[in-house]
C-alpha positions as CSV (number, residue, x, y, z in Angstrom):
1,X,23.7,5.0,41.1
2,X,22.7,1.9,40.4
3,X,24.8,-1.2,39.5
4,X,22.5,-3.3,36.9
5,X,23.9,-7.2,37.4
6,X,23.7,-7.5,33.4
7,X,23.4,-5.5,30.2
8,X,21.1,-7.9,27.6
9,X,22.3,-6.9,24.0
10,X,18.8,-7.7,22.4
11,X,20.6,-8.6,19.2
12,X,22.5,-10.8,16.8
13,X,25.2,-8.2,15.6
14,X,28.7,-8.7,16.2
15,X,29.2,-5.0,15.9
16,X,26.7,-3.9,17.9
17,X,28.0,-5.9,20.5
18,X,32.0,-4.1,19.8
19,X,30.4,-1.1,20.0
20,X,28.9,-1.9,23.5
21,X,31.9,-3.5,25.2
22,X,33.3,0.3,24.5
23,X,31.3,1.9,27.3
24,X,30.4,-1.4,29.2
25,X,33.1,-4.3,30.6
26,X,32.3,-7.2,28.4
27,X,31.5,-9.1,31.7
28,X,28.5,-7.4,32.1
29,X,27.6,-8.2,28.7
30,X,25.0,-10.8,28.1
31,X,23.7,-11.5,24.1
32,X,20.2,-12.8,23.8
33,X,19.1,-12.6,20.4
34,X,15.3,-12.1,19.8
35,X,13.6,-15.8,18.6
36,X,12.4,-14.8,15.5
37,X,15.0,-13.1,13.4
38,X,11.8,-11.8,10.9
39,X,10.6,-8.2,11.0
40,X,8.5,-5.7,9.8
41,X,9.4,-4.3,6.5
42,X,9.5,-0.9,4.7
43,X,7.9,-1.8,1.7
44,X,5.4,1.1,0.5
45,X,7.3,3.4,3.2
46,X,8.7,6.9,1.7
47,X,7.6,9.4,4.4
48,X,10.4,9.8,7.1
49,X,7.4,10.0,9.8
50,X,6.3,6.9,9.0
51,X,9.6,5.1,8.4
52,X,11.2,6.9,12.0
53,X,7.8,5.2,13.1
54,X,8.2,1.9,11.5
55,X,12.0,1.6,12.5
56,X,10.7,2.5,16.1
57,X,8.4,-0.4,16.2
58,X,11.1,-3.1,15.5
59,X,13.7,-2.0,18.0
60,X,10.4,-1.9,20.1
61,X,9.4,-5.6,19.2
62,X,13.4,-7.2,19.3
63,X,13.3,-5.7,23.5
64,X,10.1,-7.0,24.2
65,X,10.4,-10.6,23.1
66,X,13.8,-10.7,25.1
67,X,12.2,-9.1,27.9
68,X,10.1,-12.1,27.4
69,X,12.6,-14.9,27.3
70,X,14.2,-13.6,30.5
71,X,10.9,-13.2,31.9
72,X,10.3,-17.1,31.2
73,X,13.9,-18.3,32.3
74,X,13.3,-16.4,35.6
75,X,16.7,-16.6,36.5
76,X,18.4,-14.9,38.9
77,X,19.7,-11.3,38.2
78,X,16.1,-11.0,36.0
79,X,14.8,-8.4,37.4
80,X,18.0,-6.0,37.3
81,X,19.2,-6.8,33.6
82,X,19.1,-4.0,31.1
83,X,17.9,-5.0,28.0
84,X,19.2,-2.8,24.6
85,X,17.1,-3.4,21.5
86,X,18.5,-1.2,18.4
87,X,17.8,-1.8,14.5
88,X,19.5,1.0,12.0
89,X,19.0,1.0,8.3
90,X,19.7,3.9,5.5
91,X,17.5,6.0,4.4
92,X,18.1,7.6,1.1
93,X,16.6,10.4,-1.6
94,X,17.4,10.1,-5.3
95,X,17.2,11.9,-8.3
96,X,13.4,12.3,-8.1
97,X,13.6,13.3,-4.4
98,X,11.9,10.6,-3.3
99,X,12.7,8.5,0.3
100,X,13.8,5.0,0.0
101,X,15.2,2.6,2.9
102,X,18.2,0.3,2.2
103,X,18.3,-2.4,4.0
104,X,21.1,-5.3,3.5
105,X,21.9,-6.0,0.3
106,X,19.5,-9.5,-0.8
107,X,21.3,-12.8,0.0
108,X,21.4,-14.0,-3.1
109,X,23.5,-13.5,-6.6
110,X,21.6,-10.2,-6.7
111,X,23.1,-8.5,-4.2
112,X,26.6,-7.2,-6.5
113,X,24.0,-5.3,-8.9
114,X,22.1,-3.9,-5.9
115,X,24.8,-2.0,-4.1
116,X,25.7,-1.1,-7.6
117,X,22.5,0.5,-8.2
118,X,23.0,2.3,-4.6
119,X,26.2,3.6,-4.7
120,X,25.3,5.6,-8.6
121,X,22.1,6.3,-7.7
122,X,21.5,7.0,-4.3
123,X,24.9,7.7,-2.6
124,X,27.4,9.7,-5.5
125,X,27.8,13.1,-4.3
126,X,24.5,13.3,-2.2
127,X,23.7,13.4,1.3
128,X,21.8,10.0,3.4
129,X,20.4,9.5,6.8
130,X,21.6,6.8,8.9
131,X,18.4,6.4,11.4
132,X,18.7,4.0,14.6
133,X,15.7,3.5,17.0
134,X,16.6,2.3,20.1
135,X,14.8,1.1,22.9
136,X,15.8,0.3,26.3
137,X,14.0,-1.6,29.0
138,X,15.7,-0.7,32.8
139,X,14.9,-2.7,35.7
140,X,11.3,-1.4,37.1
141,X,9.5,-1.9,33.8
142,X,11.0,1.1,33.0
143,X,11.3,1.6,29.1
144,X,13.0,4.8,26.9
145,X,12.9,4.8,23.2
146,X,15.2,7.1,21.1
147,X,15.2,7.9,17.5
148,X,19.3,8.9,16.2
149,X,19.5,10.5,12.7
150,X,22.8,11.0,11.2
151,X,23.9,12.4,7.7
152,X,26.6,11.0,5.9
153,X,27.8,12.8,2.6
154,X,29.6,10.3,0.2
155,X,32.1,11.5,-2.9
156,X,30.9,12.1,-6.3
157,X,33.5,9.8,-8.1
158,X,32.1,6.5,-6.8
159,X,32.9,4.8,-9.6
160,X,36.6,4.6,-9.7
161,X,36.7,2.0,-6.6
162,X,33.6,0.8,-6.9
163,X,34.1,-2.5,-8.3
164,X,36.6,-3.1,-5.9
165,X,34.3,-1.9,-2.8
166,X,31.7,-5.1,-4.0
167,X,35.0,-6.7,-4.6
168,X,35.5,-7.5,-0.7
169,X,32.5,-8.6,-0.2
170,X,32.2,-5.8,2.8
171,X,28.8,-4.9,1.7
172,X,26.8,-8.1,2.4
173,X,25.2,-8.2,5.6
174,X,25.3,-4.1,5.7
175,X,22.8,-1.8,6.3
176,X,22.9,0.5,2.9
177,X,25.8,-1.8,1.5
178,X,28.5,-0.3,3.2
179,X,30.6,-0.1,6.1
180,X,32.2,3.0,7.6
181,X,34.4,1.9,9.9
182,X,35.4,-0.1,7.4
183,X,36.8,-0.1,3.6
184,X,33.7,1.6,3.0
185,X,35.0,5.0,4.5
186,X,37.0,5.9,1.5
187,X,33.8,6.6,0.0
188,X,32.9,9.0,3.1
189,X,33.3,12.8,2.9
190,X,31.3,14.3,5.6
191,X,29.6,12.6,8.4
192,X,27.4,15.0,10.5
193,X,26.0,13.8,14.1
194,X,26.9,10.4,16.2
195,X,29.5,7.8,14.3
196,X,28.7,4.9,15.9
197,X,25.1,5.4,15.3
198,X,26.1,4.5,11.2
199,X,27.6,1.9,12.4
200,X,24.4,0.3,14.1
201,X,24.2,1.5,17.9
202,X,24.5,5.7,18.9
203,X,26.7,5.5,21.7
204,X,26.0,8.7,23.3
205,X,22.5,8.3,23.2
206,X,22.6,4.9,25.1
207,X,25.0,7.0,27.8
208,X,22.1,9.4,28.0
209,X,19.9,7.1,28.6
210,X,22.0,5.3,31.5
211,X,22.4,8.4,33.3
212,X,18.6,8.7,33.0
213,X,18.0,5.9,34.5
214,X,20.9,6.0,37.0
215,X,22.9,2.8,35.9
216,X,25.9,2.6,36.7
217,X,28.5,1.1,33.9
């Protein structure tokens, strides 16, 4: 096995990075956001080929421009780093069966009537996918890329705590307006496949991919 001197978190997530310091000591850790915090939207997107696809290409894009910056720092330990590059969103069918992705919530005053609009329409007694691409780069040029889908089943009777939900504020900043390890798993009846994956980065997949690549954690 081998001992990587440093395990790059290619993002600027704080849970992402509690979620890593689970399977990896937080001395290993090393956070090195990608520069430009811009990225390819979904806009126009309602096939789950080309969204999977899509999704895939960011993750891609947020490990090869910190691949980048450690490639132009050239400092040592380079060369042995593992860099992790995920990006998770909701994907979600409503009444007319069609796919829509749900990003954050906007950042503006706007955002209290979107998650509104989400929770009646999209999430009330139906089924969504959480998807996460992720994409590792392992020393040797070495790169893997996996795709996690998980379904998560929410209530019908939204409504009741609903208010109180956007109320917290919980929903800003989350993928789909809500967070399940958080106040947002009262809403939550069934969650089929990886947990952490909802919550941005599939755990099991990344320990797949380390034993694949014989790093040692």
């Amino acid at each position: 096995m081998s001992a990587a001197s440093t395990i790059v978190l290619a993002s600027r997530s704080p849970r992402r990075r509690e979620l890593l310091r689970l399977i990896v000591p937080d001395d290993r850790i090393s956070v090195v956001p990608p520069r430009n915090a811009a990225e390819p939207g979904f806009d126009g997107l309602h096939d789950l080929t080309a969204i999977e696809q899509r999704l895939t290409a960011i993750a891609r894009l947020k490990a090869a421009d910190v691949a980048d910056q450690l490639a132009r720092k050239n400092t040592a330990g380079t060369a042995s780093a593992v860099i992790i590059a995920a990006d998770t969103t909701i994907v979600a069918a409503g009444a007319d069966s069609a796919l829509h992705v749900l990003g954050q919530p906007p950042e503006d005053g706007s955002w209290k009537a979107t998650v509104r609009l989400w929770f009646r329409y999209f999430y009330a007694g139906r089924t969504h996918r959480a998807l996460t691409a992720l994409c590792v780069h392992a020393p040797g040029g070495r790169i893997v890329e996996r795709l996690v889908n998980t379904e998560v089943t929410m209530i019908a009777d939204v409504e009741s705590r609903l208010e109180w939900y956007i109320e917290t504020e919980e929903p800003r900043g989350k993928a789909g307006g809500y967070a399940i390890q958080g106040a947002g798993s009262i809403f939550i009846s069934r969650v089929a496949g990886s947990l952490s994956n909802v919550i941005g980065l599939p755990l099991e997949a990344l320990l797949d991919v380390f034993e694949e690549f014989q790093i040692s954690i």
